[in-house]
N, C-alpha and C positions, 0 to 999 in steps of 0.2 A: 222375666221379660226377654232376656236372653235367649233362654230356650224355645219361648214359644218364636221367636224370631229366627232361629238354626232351624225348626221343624216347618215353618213355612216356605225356607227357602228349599229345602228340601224336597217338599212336595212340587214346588214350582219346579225345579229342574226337572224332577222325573216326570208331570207330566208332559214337559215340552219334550222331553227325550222319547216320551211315546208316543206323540203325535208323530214324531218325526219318521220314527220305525213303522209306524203304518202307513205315511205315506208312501215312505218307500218300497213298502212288502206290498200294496196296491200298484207301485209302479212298473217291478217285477212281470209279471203274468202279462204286460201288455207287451213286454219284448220277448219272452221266449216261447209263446204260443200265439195259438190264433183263440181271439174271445169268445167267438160263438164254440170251438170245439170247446175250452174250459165251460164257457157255461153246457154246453150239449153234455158232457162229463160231470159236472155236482147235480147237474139234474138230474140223469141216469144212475147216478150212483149214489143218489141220496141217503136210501134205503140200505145199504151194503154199508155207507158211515156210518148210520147211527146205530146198527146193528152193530158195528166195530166198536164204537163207541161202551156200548151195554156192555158186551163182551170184557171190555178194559176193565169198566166199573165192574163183572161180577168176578174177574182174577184178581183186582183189591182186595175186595172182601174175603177171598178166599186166603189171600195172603195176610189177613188180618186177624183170621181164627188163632187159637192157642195151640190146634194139633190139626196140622195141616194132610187133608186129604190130596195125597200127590196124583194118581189116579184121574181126580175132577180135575186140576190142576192140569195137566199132561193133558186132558180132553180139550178144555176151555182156549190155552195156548195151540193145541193143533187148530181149534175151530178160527180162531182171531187170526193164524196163519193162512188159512184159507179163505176168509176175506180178503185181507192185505192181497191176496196173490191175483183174487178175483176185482178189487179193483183198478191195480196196477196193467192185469192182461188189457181191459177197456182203454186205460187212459195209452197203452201202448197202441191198439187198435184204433183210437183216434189221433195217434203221433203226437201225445202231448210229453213232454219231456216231463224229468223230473222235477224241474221249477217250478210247474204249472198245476201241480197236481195237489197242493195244499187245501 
């Protein structure tokens, strides 16, 4: 009884502690940018995340083989780098700081 009572207060606290962190990470972006440049920004750069994103998950898996091909690795890391660089130039072109850019 005990325990199931420690494990619920558990879960209570943590999801009030992440309600709380999203309000605040939602609060964020409305003072260090302007809204429509952030939204002008994940809408232009949709494509370029979720590309980023792929990229993450296939240097996982690459780091997850038994005999790592460094070569694909050293490619995959340059290409994820050239994202990164290519969305940050935009969000620089629309002056959106680093805050805003999540």
């Amino acid at each position: 009884m005990k325990k199931n009572l420690i494990i619920g207060t558990i879960l209570a606290l943590g999801t009030l502690s992440m309600s709380t962190l999203t309000a605040s990470a939602a609060d964020t972006h409305g003072k260090c940018a302007d809204g429509l440049a952030i939204q002008k920004f994940h809408r232009d750069t949709d494509p370029l995340a979720s590309a980023l994103k792929a990229k993450n998950l296939e240097l996982r898996s690459l780091y997850g083989y038994d005999s790592i091909d460094i070569h694909k690795v050293d490619a995959v890391e340059a290409e994820i780098k050239e994202l990164k660089y290519q969305i940050n130039a935009f969000a620089t072109k629309l002056n959106i700081p680093p805050c805003g850019r999540s």
